[in-house]
N, C-alpha and C positions, 0 to 999 in steps of 0.2 A: 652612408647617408647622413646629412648634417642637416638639421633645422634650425633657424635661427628666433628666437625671443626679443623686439625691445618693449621696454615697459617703463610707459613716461606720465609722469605727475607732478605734484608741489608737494612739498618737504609739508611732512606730516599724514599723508595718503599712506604710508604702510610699503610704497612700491620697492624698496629693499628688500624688508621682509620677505616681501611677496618672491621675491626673484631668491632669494636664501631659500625659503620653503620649498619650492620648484627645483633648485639644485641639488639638493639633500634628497628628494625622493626619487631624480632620474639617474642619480649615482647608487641609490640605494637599489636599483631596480637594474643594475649592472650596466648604463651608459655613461658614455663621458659627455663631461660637462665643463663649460668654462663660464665664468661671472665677471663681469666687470658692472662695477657699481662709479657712477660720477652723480654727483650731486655741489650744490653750494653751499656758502659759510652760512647759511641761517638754520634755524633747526625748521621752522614754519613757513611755510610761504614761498620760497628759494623752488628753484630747479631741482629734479630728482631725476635720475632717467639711472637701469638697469640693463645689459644685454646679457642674454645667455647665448650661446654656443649648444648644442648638443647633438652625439654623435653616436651611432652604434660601434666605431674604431676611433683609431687615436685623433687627436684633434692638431692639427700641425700650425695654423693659423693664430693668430692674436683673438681676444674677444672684442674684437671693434670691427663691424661690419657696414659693408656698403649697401647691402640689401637684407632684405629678414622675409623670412617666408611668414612672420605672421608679428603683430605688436598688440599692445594691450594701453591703451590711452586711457587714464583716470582725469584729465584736466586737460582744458584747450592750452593753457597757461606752458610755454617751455615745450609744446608739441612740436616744433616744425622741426628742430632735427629727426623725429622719428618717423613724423611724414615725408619727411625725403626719402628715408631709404625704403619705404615700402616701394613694391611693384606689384604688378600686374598681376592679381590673384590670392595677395598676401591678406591672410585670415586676420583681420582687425577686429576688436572688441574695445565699443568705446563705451563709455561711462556716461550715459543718453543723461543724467542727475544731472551731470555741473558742465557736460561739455558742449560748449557754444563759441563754435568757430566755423565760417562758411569753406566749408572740406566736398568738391566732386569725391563721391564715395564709390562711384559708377567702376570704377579698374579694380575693387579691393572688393573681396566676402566682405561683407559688413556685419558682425554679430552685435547689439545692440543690448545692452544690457545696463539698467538706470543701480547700478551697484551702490550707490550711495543711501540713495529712498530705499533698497532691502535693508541695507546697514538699518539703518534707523529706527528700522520697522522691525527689527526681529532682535541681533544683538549688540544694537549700536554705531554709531556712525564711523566711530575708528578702525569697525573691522570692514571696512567699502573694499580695502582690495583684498579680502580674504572672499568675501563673495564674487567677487571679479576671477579670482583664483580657481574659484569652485567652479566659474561660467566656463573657463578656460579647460580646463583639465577636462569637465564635459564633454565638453565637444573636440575638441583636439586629441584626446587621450594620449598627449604629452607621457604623462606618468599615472598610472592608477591611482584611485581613489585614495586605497588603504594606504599608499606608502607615500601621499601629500599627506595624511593626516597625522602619522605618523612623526612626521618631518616636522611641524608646527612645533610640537615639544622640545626636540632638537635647537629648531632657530629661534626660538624666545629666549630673550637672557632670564638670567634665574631672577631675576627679582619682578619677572612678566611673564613667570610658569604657571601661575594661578587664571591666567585670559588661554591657555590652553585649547579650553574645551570652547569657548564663546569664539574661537577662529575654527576651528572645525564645523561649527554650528552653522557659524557664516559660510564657512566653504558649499555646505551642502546648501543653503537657500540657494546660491550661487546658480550652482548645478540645477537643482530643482527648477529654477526661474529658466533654462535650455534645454529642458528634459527634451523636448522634441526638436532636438536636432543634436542632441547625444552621439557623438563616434560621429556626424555627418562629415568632419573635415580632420581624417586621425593624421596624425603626427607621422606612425608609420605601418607598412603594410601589415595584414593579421597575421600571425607564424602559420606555418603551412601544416596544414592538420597531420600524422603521423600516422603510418601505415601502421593498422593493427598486426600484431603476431600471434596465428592461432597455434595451440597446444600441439607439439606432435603427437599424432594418434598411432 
């Protein structure tokens, strides 16, 4: 089984990161994973867009997909490649703060979550896609909690290991802000429970 990730914003939204942090803990969690990162020559303001790949076997395709079973929108700005490949069903979470683009939302889950205004409101506006991260991993259950958190330490360069703790922090307002609808849209089936083995008597 393969599920697809893209995750599109403007240069400066963290949406690298975000897809770095995401790779590292569904590798860490023993699936395979594929990343491709495109972005433009600006550091602010430019296009960003990330895909993942991810699979419980080997992954035989490129990481450039024509459809995604779910995308993650920080900004209307540089969206329509990513609204194209959605279909029919595909788990979107859009960033309701800055995104204002007239989008029929009616064929896609629409997860809504104003990730910016948490930013701000708790540990800052830089960390918008860590809480977007937090919404995601909620309710999708992509990858566990512990082993996204994990992973932040990981994909921070060392000279931004000290913001650590304040992207985990975000992750969880994230989550907190979907508590109720938690696991509603999981990534993959639950493992099938294990026949107990009683003691021979």
């Amino acid at each position: 089984m393969e599920r697809e990730l893209v995750l599109s914003g403007i240069g400066g939204q963290g949406i690298q990161l975000c897809a770095q942090v995401l790779a590292r803990a569904v590798l860490d969690e023993g699936r395979q994973v594929q990343l491709f990162g495109n972005y433009g020559g600006m550091m602010r303001g430019g296009n960003t867009e990330a895909t993942l790949i991810v699979a419980d076997d080997r992954i035989e395709g490129p990481p450039t997909v024509s459809s995604t079973w779910s995308a993650l929108l920080m900004h209307h700005d540089y969206s329509e490649p990513a609204l194209a490949r959605m279909r029919p069903g595909s788990v979107v979470f859009v960033n309701t703060t800055v995104f204002d683009a007239p989008v029929d939302w009616s064929p896609y889950v629409l997860i809504e979550v104003p990730a910016t205004k948490l930013a701000a409101e708790s540990e800052g506006i830089q960390t918008a896609s860590m809480v977007m991260l937090g919404a995601y991993v909620a309710v999708t259950e992509m990858a566990g909690m512990e082993a996204v958190a994990a992973a932040v330490e990981a994909a921070l360069p060392r000279y931004r290991a000290q913001h650590a703790a304040r992207n985990v922090a975000a992750m969880q307002v994230g989550a907190a802000s979907v508590a109720a609808m938690a696991g509603a849209y999981r990534a993959w089936a639950p493992a099938p429970a294990r026949a107990s083995v009683g003691a021979a008597g």
